[in-house]
N, C-alpha and C positions, 0 to 999 in steps of 0.2 A: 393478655390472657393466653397463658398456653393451651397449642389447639391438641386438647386429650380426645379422646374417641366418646361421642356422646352416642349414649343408648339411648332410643323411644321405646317407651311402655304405654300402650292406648288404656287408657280406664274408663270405660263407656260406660257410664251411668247417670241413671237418670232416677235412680228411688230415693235418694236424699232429698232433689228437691218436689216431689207430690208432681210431677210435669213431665213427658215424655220429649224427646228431641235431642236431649244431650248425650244420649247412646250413641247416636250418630256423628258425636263432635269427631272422635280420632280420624275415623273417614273423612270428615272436612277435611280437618289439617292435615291429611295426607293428599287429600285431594287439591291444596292450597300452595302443594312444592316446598313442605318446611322440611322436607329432606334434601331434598336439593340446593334450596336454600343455603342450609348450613354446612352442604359440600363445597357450594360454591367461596366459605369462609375460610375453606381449608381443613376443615374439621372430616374426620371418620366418622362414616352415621351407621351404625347398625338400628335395625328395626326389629324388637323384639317382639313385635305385634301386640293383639290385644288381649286383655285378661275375660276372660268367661263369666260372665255376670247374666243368671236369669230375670228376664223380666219381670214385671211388676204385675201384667197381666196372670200370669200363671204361680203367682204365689198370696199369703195373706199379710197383709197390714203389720198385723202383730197390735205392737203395744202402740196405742194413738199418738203417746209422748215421745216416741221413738221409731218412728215407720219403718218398716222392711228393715229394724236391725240384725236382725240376722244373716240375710244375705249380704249385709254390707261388712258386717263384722268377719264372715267369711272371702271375701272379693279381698278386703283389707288388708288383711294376713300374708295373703296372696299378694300384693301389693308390696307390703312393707320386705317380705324376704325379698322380692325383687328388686327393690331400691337398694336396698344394704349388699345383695351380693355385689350389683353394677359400682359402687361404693368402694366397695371395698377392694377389685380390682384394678383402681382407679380411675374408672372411668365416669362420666357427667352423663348420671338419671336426669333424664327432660319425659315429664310424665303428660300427659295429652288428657284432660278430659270434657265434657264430663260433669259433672254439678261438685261443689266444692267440699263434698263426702271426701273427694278423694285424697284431701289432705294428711284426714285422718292414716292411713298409710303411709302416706306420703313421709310425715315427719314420723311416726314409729320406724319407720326403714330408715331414713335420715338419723334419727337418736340415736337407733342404737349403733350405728356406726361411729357416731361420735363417740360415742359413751365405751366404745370398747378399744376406740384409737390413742383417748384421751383430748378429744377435739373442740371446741366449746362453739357449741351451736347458736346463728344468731338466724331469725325470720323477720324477712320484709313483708308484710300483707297489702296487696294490693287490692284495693277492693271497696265498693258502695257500702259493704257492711262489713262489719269484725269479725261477725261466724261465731260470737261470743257468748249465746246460748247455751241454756241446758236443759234438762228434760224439764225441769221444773218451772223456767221462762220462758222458752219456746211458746210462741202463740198457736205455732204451726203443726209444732211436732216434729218436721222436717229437718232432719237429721244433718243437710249442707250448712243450715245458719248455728253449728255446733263446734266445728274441728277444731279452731284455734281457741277455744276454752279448754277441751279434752287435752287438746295435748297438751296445757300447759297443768293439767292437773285436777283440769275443774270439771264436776257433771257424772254423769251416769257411770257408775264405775266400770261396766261392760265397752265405754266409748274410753277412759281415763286408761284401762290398764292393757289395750289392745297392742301387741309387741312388747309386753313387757310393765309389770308394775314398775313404773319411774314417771318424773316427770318430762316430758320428750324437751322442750325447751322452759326455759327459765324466765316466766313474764317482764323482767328489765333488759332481756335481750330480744323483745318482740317489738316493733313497730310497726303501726300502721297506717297506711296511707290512699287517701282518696275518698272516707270515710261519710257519708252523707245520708245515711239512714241505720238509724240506730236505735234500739226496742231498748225501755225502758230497764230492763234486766241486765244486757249489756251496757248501759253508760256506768249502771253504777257500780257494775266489776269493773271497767277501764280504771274508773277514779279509782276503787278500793286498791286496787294491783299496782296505779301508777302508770300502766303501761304510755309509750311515747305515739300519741294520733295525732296526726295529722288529717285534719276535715277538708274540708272543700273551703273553706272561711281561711281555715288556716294556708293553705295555697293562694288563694285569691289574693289575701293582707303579703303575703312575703315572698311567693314568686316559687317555682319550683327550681332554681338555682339554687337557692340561701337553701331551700328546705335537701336537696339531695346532697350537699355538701353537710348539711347537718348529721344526716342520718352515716355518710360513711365515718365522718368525722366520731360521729358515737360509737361505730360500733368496733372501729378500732380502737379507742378508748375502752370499751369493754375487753377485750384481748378476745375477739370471736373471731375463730380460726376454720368456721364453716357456717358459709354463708349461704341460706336456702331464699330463693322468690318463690313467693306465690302469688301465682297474675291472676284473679278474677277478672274478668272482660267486659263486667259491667261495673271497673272501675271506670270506664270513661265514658262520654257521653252518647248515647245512643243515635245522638243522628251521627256518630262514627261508626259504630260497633249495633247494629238494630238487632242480632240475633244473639239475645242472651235472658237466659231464665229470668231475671228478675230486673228489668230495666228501670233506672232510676234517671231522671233530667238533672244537669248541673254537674256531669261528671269531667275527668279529666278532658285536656284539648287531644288530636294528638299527638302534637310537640311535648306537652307538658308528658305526655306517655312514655312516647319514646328517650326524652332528654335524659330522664330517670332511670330507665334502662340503660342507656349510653353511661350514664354519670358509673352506676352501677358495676358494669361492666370496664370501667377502666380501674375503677379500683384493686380490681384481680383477686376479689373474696367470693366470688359467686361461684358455689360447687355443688349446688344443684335447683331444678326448678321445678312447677307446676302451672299448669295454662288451664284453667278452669269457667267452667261454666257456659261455653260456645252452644248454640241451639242451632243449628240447621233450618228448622223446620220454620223457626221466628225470621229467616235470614232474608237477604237478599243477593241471589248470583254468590252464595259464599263468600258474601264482601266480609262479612265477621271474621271467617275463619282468617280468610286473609291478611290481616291485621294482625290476628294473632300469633301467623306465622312472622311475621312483621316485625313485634315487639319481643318474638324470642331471639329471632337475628339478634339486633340491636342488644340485648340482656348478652348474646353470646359475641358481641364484639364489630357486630358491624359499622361503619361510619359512611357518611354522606362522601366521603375522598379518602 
């Protein structure tokens, strides 16, 4: 992987998921050495700090199906120009957050880079859930169990057209992985779409070897010429990772974590990411964060020798 200059953007937010603590994630990872980290790979780290997002305390609700959209749809925006101008100077967006609202920019800044390069956008999702919600299946309302239906076109059209009426990626270029709770509303968009999941069954039965050589194997097969992760952190299991918004038992090991990232990262498609969902306040000694600084190395090219 050629070592390009990676910019950090902190996305502290915590109003996607109804939960305080993940405001504080960028502070972990910053306090966890993931700049240093990634100097020490040989890479340029500019730190572009964090984006300004009002808390949750001094604002309202809003709409029950859609909590604090407004400020998120604003933070967002915010967001997405950031991604796409680092983007487009060439340089490798590694966004820091934060509850997995922050996608939603995340891949609007991503698209429309593609979309103006002529680039063909492919997403890994890592993660306990798909985020494949909409205002109308949501049990929660919680606007993080949303992103990757919106971007692909699906949901509340204020979430669908955020950077841009288009669809940000193309559901036969999304895969997901790690998958082991999943609402009712999102199984049956997975099947309707097709999309490629990979559960926790599905790992278990065939091994994360077969399964990450499946996934580069697909997605060059697809001719995808910009490759985004998104790490939710309560893809793996929690007696690894205890500080994160929504812990689920049975998650990835974290071999199987990192192997995936390594695999990922030799492929030399990965051009931009997101580390999502770290809680501080759930943690222990910032063991969480740690990790997470951990699995971005490894995503950005680290190896055991």
């Amino acid at each position: 992987m050629a070592r390009q200059t990676i910019q950090l953007i902190g996305f502290p937010m915590s109003l996607g998921a109804g939960k305080r603590g993940m405001d504080t994630a960028p502070s972990a990872l910053r306090i966890a050495g993931i700049r240093k980290r990634l100097e020490a790979l040989g890479y340029t780290v500019k730190d572009s700090g964090d984006i300004l997002i009002t808390s949750q305390e001094v604002q309202n609700e809003g709409n029950p199906r859609l909590r604090y959209l407004d400020e998120i749809l604003r933070v967002s925006e915010k967001e997405a120009a950031m991604v796409q101008s680092v983007l487009d100077v060439g340089d490798f967006p590694l966004i820091m957050g934060g509850d997995h609202s922050m996608s939603l920019g995340t891949l609007a800044g991503v698209g429309l880079h593609c979309k103006e390069q002529g680039k063909k956008l492919g997403v890994i999702w890592v993660d306990a859930h798909p985020d494949m919600n909409t205002d109308e299946s949501s049990p929660s309302g919680n606007i993080h169990g949303m992103p990757l239906a919106a971007s692909m076109g699906i949901g509340a059209k204020a979430l669908t057209t955020l950077g841009g009426d288009f669809t940000k990626v193309e559901p036969e270029n999304v895969i997901i992985v790690g998958a082991r709770d999943i609402d009712k509303g999102e199984a049956e968009l997975i099947k309707r779409l097709n999309i490629t999941t990979y559960t926790m069954y599905d790992i278990d039965k065939n091994g994360m070897v077969r399964i990450t050589e499946g996934i580069i194997s697909t997605m060059k097969a697809r001719g995808i010429t910009h490759l985004h992760v998104s790490f939710d952190v309560d893809s793996v299991d929690p007696s690894i990772a205890p500080g994160v918004g929504t812990p689920v038992p049975g998650g990835l090991s974290f071999r199987e974590a990192h192997f995936l990232m390594e695999g990922l990262a030799e492929s030399g498609m990965v051009a931009s990411m997101d580390v999502a969902e770290v809680n501080p306040i759930l943690d222990e000694r910032n063991r969480t964060a740690e990790f997470a600084a951990e699995i971005v190395c490894s995503c950005m090219g680290k190896r055991i020798i």
